[in-house]
C-alpha positions in Angstrom: 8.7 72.3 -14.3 7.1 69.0 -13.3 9.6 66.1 -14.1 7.8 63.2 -16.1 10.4 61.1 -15.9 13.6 61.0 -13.4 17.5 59.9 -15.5 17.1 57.3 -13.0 13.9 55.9 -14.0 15.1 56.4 -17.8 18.3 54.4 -17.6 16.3 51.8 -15.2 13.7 51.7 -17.9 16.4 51.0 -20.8 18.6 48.3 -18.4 15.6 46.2 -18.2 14.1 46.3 -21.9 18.0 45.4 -23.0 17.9 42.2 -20.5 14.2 41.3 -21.7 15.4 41.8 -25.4 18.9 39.5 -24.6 17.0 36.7 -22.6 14.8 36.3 -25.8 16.9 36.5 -28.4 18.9 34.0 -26.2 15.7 31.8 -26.3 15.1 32.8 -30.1 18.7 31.6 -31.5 18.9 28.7 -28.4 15.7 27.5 -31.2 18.0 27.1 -34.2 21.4 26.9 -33.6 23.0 25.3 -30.6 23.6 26.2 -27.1 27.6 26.9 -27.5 27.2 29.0 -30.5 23.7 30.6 -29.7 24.9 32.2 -26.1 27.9 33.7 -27.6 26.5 34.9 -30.7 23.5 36.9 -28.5 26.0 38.3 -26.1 27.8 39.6 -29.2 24.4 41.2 -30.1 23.4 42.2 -27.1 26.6 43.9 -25.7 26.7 45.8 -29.3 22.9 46.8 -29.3 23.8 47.7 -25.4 26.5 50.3 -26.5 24.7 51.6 -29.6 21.3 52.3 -27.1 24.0 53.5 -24.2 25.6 55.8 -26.3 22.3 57.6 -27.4 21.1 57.9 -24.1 24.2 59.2 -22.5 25.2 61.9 -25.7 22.5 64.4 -25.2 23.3 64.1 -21.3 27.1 65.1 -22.7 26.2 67.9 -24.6 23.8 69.7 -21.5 26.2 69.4 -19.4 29.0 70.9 -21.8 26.7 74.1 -22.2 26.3 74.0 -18.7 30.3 74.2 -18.3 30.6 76.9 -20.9 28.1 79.0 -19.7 29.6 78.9 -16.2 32.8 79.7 -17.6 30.8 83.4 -19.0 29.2 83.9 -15.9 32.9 84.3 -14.5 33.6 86.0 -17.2 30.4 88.7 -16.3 28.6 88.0 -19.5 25.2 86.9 -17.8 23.5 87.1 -21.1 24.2 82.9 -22.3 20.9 80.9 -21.5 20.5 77.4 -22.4 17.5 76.1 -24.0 16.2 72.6 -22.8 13.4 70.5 -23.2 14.4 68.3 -21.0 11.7 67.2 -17.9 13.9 65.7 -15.7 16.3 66.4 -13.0 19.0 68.0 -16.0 15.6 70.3 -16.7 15.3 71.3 -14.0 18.8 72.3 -13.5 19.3 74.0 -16.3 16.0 76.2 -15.7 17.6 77.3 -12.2 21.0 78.2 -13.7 19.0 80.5 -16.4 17.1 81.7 -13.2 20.4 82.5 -11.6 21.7 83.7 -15.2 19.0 86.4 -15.2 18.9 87.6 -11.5 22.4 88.3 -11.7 22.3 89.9 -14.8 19.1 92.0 -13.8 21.2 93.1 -10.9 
């Protein structure tokens, strides 16, 4: 699988659209309120709308890497039949297509 885009690009990507957004909604409210109440009120914002956007990017991370566990967990149990499905194209991709390579040479042994 070719990676399109690398988790490091990805979060890279996100921390510098999240700075962009806070520096002009700094400038935005700086506009019509004034500085002492403007600065706080955006890093309120901005540290929410950070979390929120953090949460989503690190949840579907959470759950690969949860299957991953479990399905280690069968494969010491000898039950080399579990294969997890990703779409992923990115380093978590291509780890999970190598664990259902190893997944299936094991159990075609």
């Amino acid at each position: 699988m070719r990676r399109l885009f690398s988790l490091e690009g990805k979060l890279t990507a996100l921390t510098v659209a999240l700075v962009v957004l806070a520096v002009l909604f700094s400038f935005v409210l700086a506009e019509y309120t004034s500085l002492w109440v403007g600065v706080p009120l955006a890093l309120l914002i901005v540290v929410s709308g950070t979390l929120v956007a953090t949460r989503a990017f690190v949840r579907p991370i959470s759950r690969l890497l949860s299957a991953l566990i479990d399905s280690t967990q069968n494969f010491k149990d000898k039950d080399f039949s579990i294969r997890i499905a990703s779409h992923r194209r990115d380093e978590l991709g291509e780890l999970v297509d190598s664990h259902n390579e190893v997944g299936d040479l094991i159990r075609d042994e």
